[in-house]
TIRO-383374 format. One record per residue (C-alpha): residue in three letters; x, y, z; residue number from 1. Coordinates in steps of 0.2 Angstrom, whole numbers, m for minus. Last residue first. Example, Ala and Ser with C-alpha at 12.3 -4.5 7.8 and 13.67 -1.06 7.14 Angstrom:
{type Ser	xx 68	yy m5	zz 36	seq 2}
{type Ala	xx 62	yy m22	zz 39	seq 1}
//
This chain:
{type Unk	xx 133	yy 188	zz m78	seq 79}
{type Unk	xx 117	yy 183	zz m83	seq 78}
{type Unk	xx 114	yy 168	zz m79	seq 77}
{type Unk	xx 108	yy 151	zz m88	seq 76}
{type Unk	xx 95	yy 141	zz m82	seq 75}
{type Unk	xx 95	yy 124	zz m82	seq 74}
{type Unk	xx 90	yy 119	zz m67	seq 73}
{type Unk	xx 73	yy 128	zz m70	seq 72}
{type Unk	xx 66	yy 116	zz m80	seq 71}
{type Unk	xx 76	yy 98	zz m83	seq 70}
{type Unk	xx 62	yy 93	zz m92	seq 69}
{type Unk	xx 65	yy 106	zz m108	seq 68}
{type Unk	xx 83	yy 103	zz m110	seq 67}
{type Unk	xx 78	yy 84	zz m112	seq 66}
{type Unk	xx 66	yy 87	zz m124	seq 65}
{type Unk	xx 73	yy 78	zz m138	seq 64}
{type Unk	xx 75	yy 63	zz m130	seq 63}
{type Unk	xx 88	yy 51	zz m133	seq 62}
{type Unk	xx 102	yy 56	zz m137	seq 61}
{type Unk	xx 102	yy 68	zz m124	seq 60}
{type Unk	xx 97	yy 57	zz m110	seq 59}
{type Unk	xx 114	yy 47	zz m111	seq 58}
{type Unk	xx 114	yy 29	zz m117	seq 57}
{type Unk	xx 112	yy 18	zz m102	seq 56}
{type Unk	xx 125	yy 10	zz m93	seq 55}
{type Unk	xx 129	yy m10	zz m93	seq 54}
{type Unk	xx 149	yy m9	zz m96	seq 53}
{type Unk	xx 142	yy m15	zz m116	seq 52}
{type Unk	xx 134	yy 0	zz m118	seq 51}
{type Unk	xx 115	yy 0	zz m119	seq 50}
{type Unk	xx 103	yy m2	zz m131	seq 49}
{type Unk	xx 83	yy m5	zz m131	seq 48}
{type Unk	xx 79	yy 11	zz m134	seq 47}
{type Unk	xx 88	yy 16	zz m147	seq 46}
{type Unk	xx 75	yy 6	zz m157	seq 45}
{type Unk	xx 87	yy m5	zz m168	seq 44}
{type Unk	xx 88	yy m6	zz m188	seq 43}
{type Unk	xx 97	yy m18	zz m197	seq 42}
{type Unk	xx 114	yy m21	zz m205	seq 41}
{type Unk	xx 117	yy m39	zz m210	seq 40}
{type Unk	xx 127	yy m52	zz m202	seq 39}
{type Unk	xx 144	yy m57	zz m203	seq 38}
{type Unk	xx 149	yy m75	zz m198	seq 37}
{type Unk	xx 156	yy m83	zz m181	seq 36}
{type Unk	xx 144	yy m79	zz m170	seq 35}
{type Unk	xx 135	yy m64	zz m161	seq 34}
{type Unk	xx 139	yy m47	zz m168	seq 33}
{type Unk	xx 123	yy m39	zz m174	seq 32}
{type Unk	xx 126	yy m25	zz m186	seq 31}
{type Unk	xx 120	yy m7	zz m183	seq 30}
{type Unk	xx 107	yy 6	zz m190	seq 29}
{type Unk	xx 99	yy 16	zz m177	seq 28}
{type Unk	xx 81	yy 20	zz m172	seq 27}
{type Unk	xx 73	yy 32	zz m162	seq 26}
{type Unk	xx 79	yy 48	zz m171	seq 25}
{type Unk	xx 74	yy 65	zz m165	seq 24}
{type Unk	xx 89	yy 62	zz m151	seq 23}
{type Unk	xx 102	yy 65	zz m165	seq 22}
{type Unk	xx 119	yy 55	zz m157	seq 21}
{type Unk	xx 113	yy 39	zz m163	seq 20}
{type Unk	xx 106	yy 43	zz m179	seq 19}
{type Unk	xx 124	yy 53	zz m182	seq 18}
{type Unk	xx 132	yy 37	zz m178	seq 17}
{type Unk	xx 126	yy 25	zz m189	seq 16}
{type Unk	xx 135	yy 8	zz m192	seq 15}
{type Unk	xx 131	yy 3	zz m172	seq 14}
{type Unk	xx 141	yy m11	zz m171	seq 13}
{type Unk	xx 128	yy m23	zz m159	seq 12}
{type Unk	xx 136	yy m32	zz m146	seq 11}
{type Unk	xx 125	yy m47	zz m138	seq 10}
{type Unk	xx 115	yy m46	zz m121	seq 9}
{type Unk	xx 101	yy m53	zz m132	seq 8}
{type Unk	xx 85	yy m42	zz m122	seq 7}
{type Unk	xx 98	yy m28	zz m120	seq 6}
{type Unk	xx 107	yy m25	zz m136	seq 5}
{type Unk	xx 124	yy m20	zz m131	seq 4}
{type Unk	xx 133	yy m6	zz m140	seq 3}
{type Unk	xx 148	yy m6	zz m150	seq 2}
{type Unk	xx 156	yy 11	zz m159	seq 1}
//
């Protein structure tokens, strides 16, 4: 999967999906892809990604309390 990198604008391959999906990790492992030769995995704050059509990463992967702030919206009923 490709992100974007928002302060470079350049497309990051994101190398670890499970840190980006787990929303108790605030970094990811990816590869930058800007120019002509390979570069070498580093780490990313998920923080600072986005995808490349500009939208932000989804809430969930983000924050691991997101069930927590949405409060009484997300209630399930008893049927």
């Amino acid at each position: 999967m490709f992100l974007q990198h928002k302060r470079s604008g350049d497309l990051v391959e994101v190398l670890t999906l499970q840190e980006l999906y787990n929303p108790c990790k605030g970094e990811i492992i990816g590869r930058m892809h800007a120019g002509e030769e390979m570069q070498d995995p580093e780490a990313f704050d998920k923080s600072e990604m986005r995808f490349p059509s500009g939208e932000p990463l989804p809430r969930c992967w983000l924050d691991p309390n997101y069930r927590v702030q949405l409060g009484s919206n997300y209630r399930v009923q008893a049927a």
